[in-house]
LOSEPA-124560 format. One record per residue (C-alpha): residue in one letter; x, y, z. Coordinates in steps of 0.001 Angstrom, whole numbers, plus 500000, padded with zeros to 6 digits. Last residue first. Example, Ala and Ser with C-alpha at 12.3 -4.5 7.8 and 13.67 -1.06 7.14 Angstrom:
2
S513670498940507140
A512300495500507800
END
This chain:
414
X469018532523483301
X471178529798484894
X470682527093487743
X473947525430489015
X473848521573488874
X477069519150490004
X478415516268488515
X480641513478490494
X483098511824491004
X485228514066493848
X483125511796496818
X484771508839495870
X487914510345495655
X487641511345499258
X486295508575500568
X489004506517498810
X491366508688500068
X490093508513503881
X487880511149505308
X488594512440508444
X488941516051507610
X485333516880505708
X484917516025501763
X481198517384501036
X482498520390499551
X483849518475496909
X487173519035495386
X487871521379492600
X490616520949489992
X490095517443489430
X488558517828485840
X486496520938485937
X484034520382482814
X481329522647482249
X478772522013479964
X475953524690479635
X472362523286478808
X468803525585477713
X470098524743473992
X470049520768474599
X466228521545474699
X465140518972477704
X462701516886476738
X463552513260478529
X465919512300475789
X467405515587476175
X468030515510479708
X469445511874479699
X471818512627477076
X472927515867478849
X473403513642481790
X475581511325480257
X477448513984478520
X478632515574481848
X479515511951482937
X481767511531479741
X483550515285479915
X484263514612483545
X485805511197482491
X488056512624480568
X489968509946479844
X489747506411481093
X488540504611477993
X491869505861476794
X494228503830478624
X497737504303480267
X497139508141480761
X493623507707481330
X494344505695484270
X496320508547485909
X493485511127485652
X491445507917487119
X493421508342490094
X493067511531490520
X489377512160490548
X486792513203488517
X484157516233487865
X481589517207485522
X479208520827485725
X476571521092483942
X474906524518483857
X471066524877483450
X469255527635482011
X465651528200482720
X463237530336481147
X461355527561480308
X460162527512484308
X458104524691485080
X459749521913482405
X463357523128484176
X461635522488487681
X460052518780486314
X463338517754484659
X465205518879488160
X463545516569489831
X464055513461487194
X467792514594488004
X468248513698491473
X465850510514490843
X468279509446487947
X471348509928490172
X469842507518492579
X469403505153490414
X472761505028489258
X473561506675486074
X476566505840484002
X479499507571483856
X482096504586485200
X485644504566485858
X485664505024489175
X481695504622490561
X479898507955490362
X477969510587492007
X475061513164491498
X474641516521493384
X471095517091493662
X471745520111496296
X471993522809493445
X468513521918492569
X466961522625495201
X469370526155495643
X467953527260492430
X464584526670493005
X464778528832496605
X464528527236499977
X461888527517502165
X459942524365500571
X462755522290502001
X465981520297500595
X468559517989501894
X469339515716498878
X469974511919499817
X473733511591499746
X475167508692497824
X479165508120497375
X479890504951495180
X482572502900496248
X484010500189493766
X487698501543494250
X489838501298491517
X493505499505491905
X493059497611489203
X492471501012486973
X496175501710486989
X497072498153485732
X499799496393487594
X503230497185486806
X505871494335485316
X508273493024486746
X512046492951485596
X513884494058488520
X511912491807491082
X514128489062491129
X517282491490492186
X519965489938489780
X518928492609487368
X519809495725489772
X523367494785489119
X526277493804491461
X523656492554494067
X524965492469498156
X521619491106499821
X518758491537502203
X516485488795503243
X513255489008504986
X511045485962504598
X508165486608506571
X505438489007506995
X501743488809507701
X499564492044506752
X496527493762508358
X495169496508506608
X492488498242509542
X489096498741510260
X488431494949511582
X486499492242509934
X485834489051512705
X488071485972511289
X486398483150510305
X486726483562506439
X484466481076504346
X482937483940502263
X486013485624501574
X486615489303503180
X485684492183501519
X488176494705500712
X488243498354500705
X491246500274498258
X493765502536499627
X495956504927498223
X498858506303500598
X499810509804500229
X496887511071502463
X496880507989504618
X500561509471505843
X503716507547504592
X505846505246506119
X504012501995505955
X505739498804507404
X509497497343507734
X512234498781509373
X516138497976508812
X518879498804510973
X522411499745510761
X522431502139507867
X525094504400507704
X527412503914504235
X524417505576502576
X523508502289500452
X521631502060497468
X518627499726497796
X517212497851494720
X513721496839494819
X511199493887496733
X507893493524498412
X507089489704497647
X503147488187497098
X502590485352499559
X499332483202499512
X495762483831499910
X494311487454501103
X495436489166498040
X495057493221498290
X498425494175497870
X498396497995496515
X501290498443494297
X504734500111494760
X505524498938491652
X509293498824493003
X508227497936496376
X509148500655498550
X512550501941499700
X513331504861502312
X516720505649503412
X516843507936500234
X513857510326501265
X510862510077503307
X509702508829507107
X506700509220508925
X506174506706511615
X503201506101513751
X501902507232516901
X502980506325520083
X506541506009521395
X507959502920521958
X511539504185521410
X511656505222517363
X513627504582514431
X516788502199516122
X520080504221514885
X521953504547511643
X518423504070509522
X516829502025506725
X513705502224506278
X511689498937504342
X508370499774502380
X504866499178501793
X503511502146499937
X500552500142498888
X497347499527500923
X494483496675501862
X491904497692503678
X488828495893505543
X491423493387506766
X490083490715508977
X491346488089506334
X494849489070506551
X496539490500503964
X499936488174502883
X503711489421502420
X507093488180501531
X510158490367501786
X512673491675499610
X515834493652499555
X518451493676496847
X521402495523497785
X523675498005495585
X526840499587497136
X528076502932497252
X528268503189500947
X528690499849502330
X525835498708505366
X526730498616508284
X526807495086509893
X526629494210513796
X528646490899514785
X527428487952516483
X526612485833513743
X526083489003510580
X524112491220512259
X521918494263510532
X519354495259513229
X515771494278512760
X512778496582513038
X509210495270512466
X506454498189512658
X503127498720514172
X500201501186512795
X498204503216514709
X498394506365513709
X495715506878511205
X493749505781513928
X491653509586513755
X490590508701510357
X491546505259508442
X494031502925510068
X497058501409507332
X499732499327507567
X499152497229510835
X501743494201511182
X502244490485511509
X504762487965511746
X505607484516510886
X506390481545512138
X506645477463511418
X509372477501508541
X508836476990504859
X511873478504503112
X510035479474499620
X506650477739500609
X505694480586502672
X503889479647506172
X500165478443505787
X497678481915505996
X494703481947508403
X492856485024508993
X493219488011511850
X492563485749515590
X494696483096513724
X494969480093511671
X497926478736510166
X499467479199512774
X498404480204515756
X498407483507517553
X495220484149518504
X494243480836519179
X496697477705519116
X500411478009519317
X503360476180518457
X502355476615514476
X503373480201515551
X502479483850514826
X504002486504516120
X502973490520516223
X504173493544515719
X503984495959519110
X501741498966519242
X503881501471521103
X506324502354518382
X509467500445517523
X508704496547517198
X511825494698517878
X514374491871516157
X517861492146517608
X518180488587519009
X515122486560518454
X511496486634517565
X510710486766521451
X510126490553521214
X507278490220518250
X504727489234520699
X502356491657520349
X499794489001520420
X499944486491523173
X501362483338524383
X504732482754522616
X506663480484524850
X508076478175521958
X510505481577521850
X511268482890518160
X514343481445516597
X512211480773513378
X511570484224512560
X512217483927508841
X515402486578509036
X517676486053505987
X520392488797506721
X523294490112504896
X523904488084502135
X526542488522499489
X525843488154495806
X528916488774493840
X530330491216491862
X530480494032494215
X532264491431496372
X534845491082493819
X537870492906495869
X536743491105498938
X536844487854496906
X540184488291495491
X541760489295498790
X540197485844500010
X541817484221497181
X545412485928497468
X545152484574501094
X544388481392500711
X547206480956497881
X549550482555500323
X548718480144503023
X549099477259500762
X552315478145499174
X553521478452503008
X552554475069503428
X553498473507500680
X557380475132501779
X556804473584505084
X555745469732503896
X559142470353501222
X561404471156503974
X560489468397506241
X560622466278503029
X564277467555502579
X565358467193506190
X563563463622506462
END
């Protein structure tokens, strides 16, 4: 009895020492092996969820920061806040962890309610304890989103801040945040699909101070590219000014390399996707008190992104100048093309993008001449993006904006 008595406390000790050389081991290897921090899917969210802005009853240490509140959406609920249809669309929770909530935020507000967006923040908590996250360290952080149906706007520049303290205090207004605690989607792409879940996801490198994560848009409208929507045919849900998306499935985790994150490998949308198909049109303001030159001046012509060819509009602005060039032959007339931005950066991925100031001046030389205009009473001038309309006024959103830099201008010469 002695000797097994012996043996039973000797296994024992082996035991303990074996458990604890392993659980050194792991610690030591925890940069090489996936460790979650949090996998939040809402699902502990009160079955007394009534009313939008409801994001306080999604459980222990999840919050909306500013004064408009994130929503929740439950399959408990009817209404506003049902699931899968609600007063902003109807979406079916995520196949990836299924589930019967999910939440919802602003993004984006054109004009004066560019501040109005709402925000999720969760803290880091691992059970009952808070988590900071590891200086040094590599996380991959995703989450799953879906526009909403009532969206007029859809936006990129979704994102995740992390921060050391909670970002705001119900304060109005939006946030505006930059630098390293900041990560967007790694093709940081505008997600316009109203139908299933598309993920936001990169590599995070951690300060050593971040105790909660934020999810929404953190940049002004004036960094942020936009691009309208139309809702689907069949869509009940009224169309609101805003970009609307549901969330779900947030999950952070401890990645040795940025290739175990799932979105390390993906490839980046097209450029010219993300083109608007606004067309600016302004009917020219003219009288018999002002002078030739000014008339024509005002028959500014515009264009859809990508495009050079004429609308009918343009063709009207320019059939009047053909009958004031055809009544003075003295006259000279200068040319003068224009783009915008974003189609500066399609034409670095793709040639049939380039210099498309140079492609809508030639348009309308084309049309001039073919209509009897001596190409020798013409002056091209091309000006790229390097002059934005003077129609562009302070409340305009980007795609306004850009919309309103395609374009060719006149300027009478003699």
């Amino acid at each position: 009895m002695k000797f097994q008595t012996l043996t039973m406390r000797n296994l024992l000790i082996a035991f303990s020492a074996l458990t604890l050389t392993l659980s050194a081991q792991a610690q030591k290897g925890k940069k090489t092996n996936e460790k979650e921090i949090i996998n939040v899917t809402f699902e502990g969210a009160s079955e007394d969820l009534s009313e939008l802005g409801g994001i306080a009853e999604a459980g222990k240490g999840i919050s909306s920061p500013t004064e408009l509140q994130a929503d929740l959406f439950t399959k408990n609920a009817s209404g506003d806040i049902g699931v899968p249809t609600n007063v902003y669309g109807a979406e079916e929770p995520t196949t990836e962890n299924g589930g019967n909530v999910y939440a919802g935020i602003v993004t984006y507000r054109p004009g004066k309610q560019a501040g109005e967006r709402s925000y999720i923040t969760i803290q880091l908590m691992q059970g009952k304890e808070q988590v900071t996250l590891k200086k040094g360290l590599t996380y991959c952080v995703e989450y799953a989103v879906s526009l909403s149906e009532s969206s007029k706007f859809a936006n990129n520049n979704l994102g995740v801040y992390f921060s050391k303290d909670m970002p705001a205090n119900g304060e109005p207004g939006a946030i505006y945040m930059s630098g390293d605690h900041v990560m967007k989607a790694q093709l940081n792409k505008i997600y316009n699909g109203f139908f299933g879940w598309e993920k936001v996801c990169n590599t995070y490198t951690a300060k050593g101070d971040e105790r909660y994560l934020t999810i929404g848009n953190f940049d002004r409208n004036e960094n942020t590219q936009f691009q309208a929507v139309k809702k689907p045919k069949d869509a009940e849900a009224d169309p609101l000014t805003h970009a609307y998306y549901y969330v779900d499935n947030i999950i952070v985790r401890l990645v040795d390399s940025p290739t175990e994150c799932a979105c390390f490998n993906a490839k980046p949308p097209k450029i010219e996707d993300q083109f608007s198909t606004l067309v600016y049109d302004k009917t020219p303001e003219i009288n018999d008190k002002m002078s030739v030159e000014l008339q024509i001046a005002a028959q500014t012509i515009y264009f859809r992104a990508g495009k050079a060819s004429l609308s009918e509009s343009a063709i009207t602005n320019i059939d009047f100048i053909i009958e004031e060039m055809n009544a003075d032959p003295s006259m000279k007339l200068e040319i003068i093309g224009h783009n915008d931005g974003l189609e500066i950066k399609a034409g670095e991925e793709n040639e049939d993008y380039q210099d498309m100031d140079r492609k809508r001046v030639a348009m309308v030389v084309k049309y001039l001449v073919k209509n009897g205009i001596a190409e020798q009473r013409l002056i091209k001038t091309h000006k790229s993006d390097s002059v934005p309309c003077k129609e562009i006024v302070e409340d305009d959103d980007q795609e306004v904006k850009d919309a309103k830099n395609r374009r060719v201008e006149f300027s009478v010469k003699y």
